[in-house]
Every structure is written in C-alpha cells, then in structure tokens.
N, C-alpha and C positions, 0 to 999 in steps of 0.2 A: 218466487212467491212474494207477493208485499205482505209488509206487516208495519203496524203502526208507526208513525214518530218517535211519542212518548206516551208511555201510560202511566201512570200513578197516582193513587191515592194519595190523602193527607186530610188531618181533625179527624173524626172521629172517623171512624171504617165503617162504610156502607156495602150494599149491592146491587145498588142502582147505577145503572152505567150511561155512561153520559160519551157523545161523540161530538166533537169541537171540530169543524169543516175550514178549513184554514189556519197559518200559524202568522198574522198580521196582529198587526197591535188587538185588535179584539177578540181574535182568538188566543193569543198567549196571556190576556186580560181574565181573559172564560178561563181557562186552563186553572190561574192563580187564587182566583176568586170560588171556582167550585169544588178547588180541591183543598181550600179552607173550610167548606163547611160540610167535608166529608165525602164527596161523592168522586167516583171510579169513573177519572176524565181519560179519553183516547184524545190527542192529537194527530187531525191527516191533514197534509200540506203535498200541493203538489207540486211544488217547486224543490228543489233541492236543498235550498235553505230558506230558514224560519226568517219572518219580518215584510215580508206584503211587498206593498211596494217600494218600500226603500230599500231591496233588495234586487242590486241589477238581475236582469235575463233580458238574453240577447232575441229569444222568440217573440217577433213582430205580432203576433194576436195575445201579446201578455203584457197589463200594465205594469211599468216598475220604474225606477228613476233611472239614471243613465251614470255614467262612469265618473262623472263630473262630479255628484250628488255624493256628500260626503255622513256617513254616518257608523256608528258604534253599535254594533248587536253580537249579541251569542247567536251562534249558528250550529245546528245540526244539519245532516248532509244525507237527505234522502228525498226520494219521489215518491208519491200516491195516487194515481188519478180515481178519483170515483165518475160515473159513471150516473148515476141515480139513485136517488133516494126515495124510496118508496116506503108506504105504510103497511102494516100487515094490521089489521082489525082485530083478526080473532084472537090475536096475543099482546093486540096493545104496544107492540113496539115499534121500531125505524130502523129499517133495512139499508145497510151500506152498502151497494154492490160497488164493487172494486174493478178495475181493468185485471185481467189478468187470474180472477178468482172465480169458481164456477158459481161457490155458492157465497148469500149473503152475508156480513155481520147486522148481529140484530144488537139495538140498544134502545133503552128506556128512554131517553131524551137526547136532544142533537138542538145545537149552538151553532147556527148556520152564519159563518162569520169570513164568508167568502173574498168578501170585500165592493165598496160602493162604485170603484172606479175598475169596473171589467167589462163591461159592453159597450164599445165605444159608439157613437152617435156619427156618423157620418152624413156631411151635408151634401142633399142634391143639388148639383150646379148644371143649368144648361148648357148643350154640348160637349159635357165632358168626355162623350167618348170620340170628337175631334181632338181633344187632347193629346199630346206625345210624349209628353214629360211624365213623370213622377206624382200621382197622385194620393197620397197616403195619408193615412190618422194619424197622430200624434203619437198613438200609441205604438203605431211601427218607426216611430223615430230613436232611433241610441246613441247616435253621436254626429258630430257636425264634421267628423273626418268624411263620413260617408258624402258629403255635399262639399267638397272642396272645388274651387272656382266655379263654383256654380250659381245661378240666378234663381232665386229662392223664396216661396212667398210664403206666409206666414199668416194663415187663417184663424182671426178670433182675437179675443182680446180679455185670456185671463191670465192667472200666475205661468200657465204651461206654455201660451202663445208668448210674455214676455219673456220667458226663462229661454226658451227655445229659439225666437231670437235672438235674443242678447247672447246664447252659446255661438251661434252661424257666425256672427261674424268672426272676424280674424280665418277666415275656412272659406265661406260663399263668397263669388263674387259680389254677391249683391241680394242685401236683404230685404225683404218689401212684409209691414204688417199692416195686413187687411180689416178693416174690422165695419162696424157700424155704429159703435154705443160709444167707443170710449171707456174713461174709466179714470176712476177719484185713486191715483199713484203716490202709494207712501213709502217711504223707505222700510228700511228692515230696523236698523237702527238710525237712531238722531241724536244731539246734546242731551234729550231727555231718557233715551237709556233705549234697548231693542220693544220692537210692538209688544212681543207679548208681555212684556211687562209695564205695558203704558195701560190696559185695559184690563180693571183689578176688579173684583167680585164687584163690590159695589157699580162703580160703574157699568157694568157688562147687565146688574138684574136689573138698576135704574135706567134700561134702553129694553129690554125685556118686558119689562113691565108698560113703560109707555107705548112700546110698539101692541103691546095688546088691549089697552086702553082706551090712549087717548096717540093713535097714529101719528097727526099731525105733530103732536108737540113729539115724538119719536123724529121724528126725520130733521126735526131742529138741535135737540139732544142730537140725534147721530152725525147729522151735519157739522156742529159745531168741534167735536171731538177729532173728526176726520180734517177737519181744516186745520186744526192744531199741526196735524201731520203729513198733511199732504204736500210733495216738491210742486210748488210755483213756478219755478223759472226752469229754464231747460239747461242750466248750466249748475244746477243746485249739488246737483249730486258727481258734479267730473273730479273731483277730489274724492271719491271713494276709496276708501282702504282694503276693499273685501271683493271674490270674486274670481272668476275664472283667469287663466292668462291671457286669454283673449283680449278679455277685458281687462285688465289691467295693463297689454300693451298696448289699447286703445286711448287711455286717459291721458289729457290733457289735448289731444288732438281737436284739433276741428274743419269745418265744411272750409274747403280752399275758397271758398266764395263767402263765408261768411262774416259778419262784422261786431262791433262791438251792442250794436242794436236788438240785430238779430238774436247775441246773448241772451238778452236781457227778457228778448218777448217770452211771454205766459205761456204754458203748457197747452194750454185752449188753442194757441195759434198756431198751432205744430199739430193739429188733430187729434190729440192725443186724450184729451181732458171731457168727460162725459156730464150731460146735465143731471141724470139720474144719482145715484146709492149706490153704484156697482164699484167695489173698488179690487184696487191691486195691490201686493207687495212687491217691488222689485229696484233694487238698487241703482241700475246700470240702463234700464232702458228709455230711463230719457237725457241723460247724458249721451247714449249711443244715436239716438234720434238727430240731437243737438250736433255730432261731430257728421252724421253722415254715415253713419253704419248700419243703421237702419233706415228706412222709408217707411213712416206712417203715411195709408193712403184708403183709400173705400175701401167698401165690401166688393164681393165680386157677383158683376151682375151674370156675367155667362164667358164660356170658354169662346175662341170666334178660331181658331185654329190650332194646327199642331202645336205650337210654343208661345200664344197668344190669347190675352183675358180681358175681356172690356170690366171695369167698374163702375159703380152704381154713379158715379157722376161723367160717365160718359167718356175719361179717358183709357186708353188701351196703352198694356202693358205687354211688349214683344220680348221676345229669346226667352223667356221662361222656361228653365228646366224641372224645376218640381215645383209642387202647393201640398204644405206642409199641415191640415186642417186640426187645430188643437179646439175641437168642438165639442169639449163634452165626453161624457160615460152615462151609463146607468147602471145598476147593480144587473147582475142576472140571476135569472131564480129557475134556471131551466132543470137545475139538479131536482127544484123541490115541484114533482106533479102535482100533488096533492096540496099545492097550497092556492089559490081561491084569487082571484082579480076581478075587480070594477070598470067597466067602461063609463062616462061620466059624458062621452061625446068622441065625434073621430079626430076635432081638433088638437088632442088630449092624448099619452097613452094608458093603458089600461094600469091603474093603482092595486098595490099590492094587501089583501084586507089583514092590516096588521093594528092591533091594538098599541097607541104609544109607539107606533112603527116599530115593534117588536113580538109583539103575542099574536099567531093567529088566534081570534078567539075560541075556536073548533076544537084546539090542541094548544090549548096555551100552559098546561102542565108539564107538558113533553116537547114544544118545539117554538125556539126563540133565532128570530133573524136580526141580527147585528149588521145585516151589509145596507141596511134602508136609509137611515134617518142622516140627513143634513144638517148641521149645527153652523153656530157665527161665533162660534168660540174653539178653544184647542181643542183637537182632534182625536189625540192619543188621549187626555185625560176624560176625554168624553166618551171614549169605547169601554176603558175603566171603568168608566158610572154606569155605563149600559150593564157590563159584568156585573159587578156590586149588585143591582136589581131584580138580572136573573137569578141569580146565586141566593139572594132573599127572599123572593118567591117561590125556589124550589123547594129549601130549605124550611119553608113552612113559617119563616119568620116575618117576611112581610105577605097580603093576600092582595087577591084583584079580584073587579066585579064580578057580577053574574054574565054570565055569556052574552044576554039579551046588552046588557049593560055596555058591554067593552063593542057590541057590532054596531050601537048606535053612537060610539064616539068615534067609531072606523067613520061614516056616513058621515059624521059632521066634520073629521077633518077631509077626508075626501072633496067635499064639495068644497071648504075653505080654500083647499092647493088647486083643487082645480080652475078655481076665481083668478087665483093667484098667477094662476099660469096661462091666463088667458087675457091679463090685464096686464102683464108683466112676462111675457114669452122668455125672457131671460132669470125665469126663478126656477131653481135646484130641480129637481124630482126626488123628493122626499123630504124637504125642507121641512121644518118645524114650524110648529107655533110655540115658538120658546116659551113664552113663560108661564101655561099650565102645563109643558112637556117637560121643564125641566125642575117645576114641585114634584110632579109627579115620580121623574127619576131620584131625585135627591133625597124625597120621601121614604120612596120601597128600596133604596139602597140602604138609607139609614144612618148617611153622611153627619146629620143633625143642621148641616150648613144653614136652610131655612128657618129653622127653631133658635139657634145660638147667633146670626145674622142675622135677625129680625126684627120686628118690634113687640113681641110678645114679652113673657116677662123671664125666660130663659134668654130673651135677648138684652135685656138690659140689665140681668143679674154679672150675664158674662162682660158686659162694659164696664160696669162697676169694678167686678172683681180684677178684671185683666186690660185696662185700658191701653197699656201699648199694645199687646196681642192683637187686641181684637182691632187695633187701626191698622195692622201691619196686614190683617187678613182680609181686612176692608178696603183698604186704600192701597195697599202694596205690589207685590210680587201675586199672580195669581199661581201659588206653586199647590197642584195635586196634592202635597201633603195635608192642606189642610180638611182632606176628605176623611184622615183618619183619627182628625184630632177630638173629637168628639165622644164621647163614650155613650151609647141610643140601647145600646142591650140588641143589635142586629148586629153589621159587620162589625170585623174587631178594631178594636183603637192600638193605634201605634205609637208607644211609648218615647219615640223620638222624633214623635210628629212636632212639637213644641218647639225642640232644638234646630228642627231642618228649614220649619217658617222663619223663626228670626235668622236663622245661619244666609239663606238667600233674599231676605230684605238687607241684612248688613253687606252682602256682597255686590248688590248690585248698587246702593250709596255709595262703598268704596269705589265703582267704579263709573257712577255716574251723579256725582253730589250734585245735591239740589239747590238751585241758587237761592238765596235766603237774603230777603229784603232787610238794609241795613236799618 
C-alpha cells in the first residue's frame, strides 16, 4: 500500500491540507514555504528520490540528468504514482487517486509542481522510418558508455544539445551537432568570476524592464552584457579547468589538419555562432569543435536511408548509428483534467489558462501549477518565489483579483506568447513577460525586493541607511538570501540574511578580485 513521502506540519496548526505533486526544487520549495505558514503539506514524488531532475533515473521516458551531473541533496527513498487528479464539487476538494489504492485521498488544495521539463517534444524528420539506427529524445539519453564507437548525431542547439555532445566524445566515433540558429556561447566561468554571479538584480531588472518597454534599447542592453561574455575564438576556452574526463583528456588537442589560422578564426566561421538572443552556457563545446570532436553541421533536412541523412544545405551524412534529438519538453498537465486550455491557432499548441502561469482562475484558492512558467533568470531561486506567493495567498496575507480580472490577464498574455511564438518559433512555452510577472511574484511573495530596490522612498531610505548593502544586493552576488532580508509583515525575514549576502559577495572577491584602475 503507498503512503505519502513526508507529511508535516509547521507555524501555526491548521486543518487545511495541502497536497505537493512532486519533490523537485518547487515542490520541496511548496513543502517549506506552506508549512511555515501553517498548513498540513503531503509530499508525493514518484521517483524514489526527492530533487527532479537532478536526480539520475535510468527510465528513458523520465527527465533527469545523467551520472556525469554532479550535485548535493537529501534524499528520501520512496515511490508514488498518481494516477489523476480529479475534482469533487460537492465537497470542495482534490482527489488524489494513487496506483495501487482503490479509493481516493481528498485535499483542500494541491501545488501541482510536477515539473517543466517532462513531455519531451519530438521532431518530425522525413523518412524517418527508412532509418536503422537509434532515434531517441534526449530524454532517453544517460550516458555516452551506451554510444561507444559509434557515429552519433546530436540534434538542436541548446545547453542539453551542447552538454550531450561535449559528454560523446572520448565514447562515439564520431560526433555531428545539427542545428539551425546557432547560439551566443559563454562559458560558465571567466576572469570575471562564474555566470551567475555576473548578472546581479540590477542588471537582470534593468533588461526586464527595457525588454517590456522599450525592446529595441533591451536587445542593445542584452547584447552588450552577453558580448562581455561570450567565447570568440574557437581556442578560447581549450585551457579549461573543469569538466568531464572526456573532456579533459581531450584538451589541448587538435584537428591533425589544422593550423595556427584556423585557431584563431571566430566562432561564426565554425557555424557555431547565431545572429539572434539565443544563448548557451557551455565550457567545452567550442574548444571540442576546434580540436575535432565535434562537427558542427545543418539541420536535417530528411533521413534518405537505413544509416543516411541529407541536411539542409544539401550535403549527406552516411554510417549513421543513432540521432540523439535534444528538442525540447513541455510541462504535462495530463494528471490535471479539470484544468482548462486555449487554442490561439493550429500553428500554436494549446496554452494553459493559468493566471501569472500559476492560478487557474476557476480554483485559484485551491489549485497552483509550479511546472508552467519560464524564467531568464536562476531557476531553483525562482520556484522559491513561485512558493513564497502561493503560500501568501493561501494564507490570506497577500490577495488576487476578481476572477473576471485574473481571465482577462490569462487572454492578454496568451495572445502576447503566442505572437511570440509565432515570430520567434524558438521561444520557451510558458515564457514570461518578466517584468510585470516578476512585480507581480516579488509583490504577493512579500520579498520587499521591489519596494527596498527601487526608487521609491523605502528605496532610498535603505541606500542612505545601508550603502554597502544595498550595492552588494544591487550590483553583487545575486544570492536568494536576499528574499528574506526584508521584514513586509508577509513571509518571514531571516535573521542571517544580512550575514550570508555579505559572507558570498566577500567570497567570491576573494576568489575573483576585481581589477581596479590604478
């Protein structure tokens, strides 16, 4: 018989029970956040251990990261499949049918926090089923043992398509990445210290802000930040210090054919380098371009035999054993029947009606989805804020509109993403309009970030008073702590919020001092 994760209350004792649909960063977010302000949370995770995707499993229709993928969590060690979740009307609650149980659990509210990256998106290729090889999603890929001397193509061209290459080699004969757009390649770190701490509040709302404003000057702003960072030459990064073995018994090699020239040319003349906004983080993949480990090459226009692929500029690629397609997910919402979709056009698929891509409006007292919303900023600290939010509007401390209210901001961002995706086939499904989504989060969370970051007069009392603070939180480390540093009379403020922003602005100087003009 199953039985929950974890259950437990915390703050004050309630009776209102709450069911948390995954244990990934947004569900163990929900977990933390609703059992601070009292309310009786169930955790169900169907994987055997808590933490989403950064949590290997070896089952090819489950996203996770692979063996290689290095990371630190608590783990409890259980399975739960649900099954559906249904409504029950005449009592008001949400039905968890379970594998295994005849009858339902019933609960007052459910944090559907499944996760964004679970229905992979597979692309139609002509002739695929002349094909003989290996045609799989990304998401059935786990390790690059499984492709040893094998010739290996590598569809798409985002962090999963680079990672996924850059793993093959030292394993596959021969690596080929397919793409069509390209892509603005920065490292992970540089002399000026790792990404995410190059892109600090300030800068992240002053590109928010312009991207909802005034576009054009946004893509100049963003442009210029990312040129700061982006590898130029295709030999930039073969001194890298970090990385798989692969890659590292790869460095300093290069093309037996190639010259000191060839060095030197631009990442544009390697295919590699896109005219667009789309960027990537990856250390090793134009380095590994550069010696020959990879092939950057087209898209694929169609399969033309058993182990044979023409691409979109008409040359053909033979002995093909697999095509590795890293194109993509969508959330899936097939647990939740009763939640409500838009079709906008068949070019399109059908959007999800979620208020702030979290409330349906219908049940937005009792039912919040955490797996929609796409951000351009950290990921774990943004499922946080999503928490924070729900947990303030259950709790009665922050409110949302009238129902009429929150269906007419569904329609207008509806029709905004679907512009978006129609002018831009390469944008997210569920992406934002960051910067009224993310007042709006930081608002009903309770953060104060907007009010004490601002220019109002809580903004510049706090500059007066705390001038290195507040450039540390401005200009700095963008560390999650400073969500709790605030005291709003919503969430509660962390008494060592103070100590832990200056503790990692002072460690990452020590370990990345800033040149300072003599």
């Amino acid at each position: 018989m199953s039985r929950p994760l974890l259950s437990s209350r915390g703050g004050q004792p309630t009776t209102v029970k709450v069911a948390v649909i995954g244990a990934g960063p947004a569900g163990l977010s929900s977990l933390k956040e609703l059992r601070e302000v009292g309310f009786d949370v169930t955790v169900y995770e169907r994987r055997s251990e808590v933490g989403g995707i950064f949590t290997f499993s070896d089952d090819s229709t489950v996203t996770s990261a692979t063996d290689w993928t290095r990371s630190q969590l608590s783990k409890y060690i259980f399975n739960t499949i649900i099954k559906v979740i249904t409504r029950d009307h005449d009592n008001a609650k949400w039905l968890i049918h379970l594998e295994g149980q005849t009858d339902p659990v019933p609960f007052d509210k459910v944090v559907f926090a499944s996760g964004s990256e679970t229905k992979s998106i597979m692309p139609v290729i002509e002739g695929h089923d002349e094909f003989e090889g290996q045609f799989l999603h990304g998401q059935a890929y786990k390790s690059p043992v499984d492709f040893k001397d094998k010739n290996v193509v590598v569809l798409g061209m985002g962090n999963s398509a680079a990672d996924t290459a850059s793993e093959l080699t030292g394993y596959a004969s021969k690596v080929y990445l397919s793409h069509r757009r390209g892509a603005k390649i920065v490292p992970r770190s540089n002399e000026e210290g790792p990404m995410d701490t190059f892109f600090s509040w300030n800068k992240i709302r002053l590109c928010f802000w312009a991207e909802h404003h005034v576009p054009s000057l946004f893509q100049l702003v963003v442009n210029g930040l990312i040129k700061r960072r982006t590898i130029k030459r295709c030999d930039a990064e073969s001194d890298s210090g970090s990385g798989s073995d692969s890659v590292e018994a790869n460095k300093g090699l290069s093309r037996p054919d190639s010259t000191d020239d060839e060095a030197e040319k631009p990442v544009s003349e390697w295919g590699l380098e896109g005219d667009g906004g789309h960027v990537i983080c990856s250390d090793h993949l134009v380095p590994l371009v550069r010696q020959g480990k990879i092939r950057s090459v087209r898209g694929i226009r169609r399969f033309t035999g058993p182990r044979s692929l023409e691409l979109d500029d008409g040359s053909v690629l033979d002995e093909i054993d697999a095509v590795i397609a890293c194109t993509g997910y969508r959330p899936d919402f097939s647990l939740l029947p009763d939640l409500t979709f838009t079709q906008w056009g068949d070019d399109v698929p059908a959007l999800p009606d979620l208020f702030q891509n979290i409330f349906p409006p219908a049940y937005a007292d009792s039912l919040a989805c955490l797996n929609y919303g796409i951000v351009t900023e950290g990921a774990a600290p943004f499922r946080e804020l999503q928490a924070m939010a729900v947990a303030q509007v259950w709790a009665g401390r922050s409110s949302l509109p009238s129902r009429e209210a929150m269906e007419r901001q569904v329609g207008d961002y509806q029709r905004w993403l679907t512009w978006r995706m129609r002018v831009a086939p390469a944008t997210y499904f569920g992406k934002g309009r960051m910067h009224p989504w993310m007042e709006f989060l930081h608002r009903t969370a309770g953060t104060g970030m907007y009010e004490y970051m601002g220019w109002g007069w809580r903004g510049w009392w706090f500059w007066l008073r705390e001038r290195k603070l507040c450039g540390m939180i401005g200009w700095g480390v963008y560390s999650p702590h400073m969500y709790r540093l605030f005291e709003t009379g919503k969430r509660s403020a962390w008494a060592g919020a103070r100590e832990a922003i200056i503790r990692v602005n002072e460690e990452r100087e020590r370990a990345f001092p800033r040149k300072r003009k003599s």
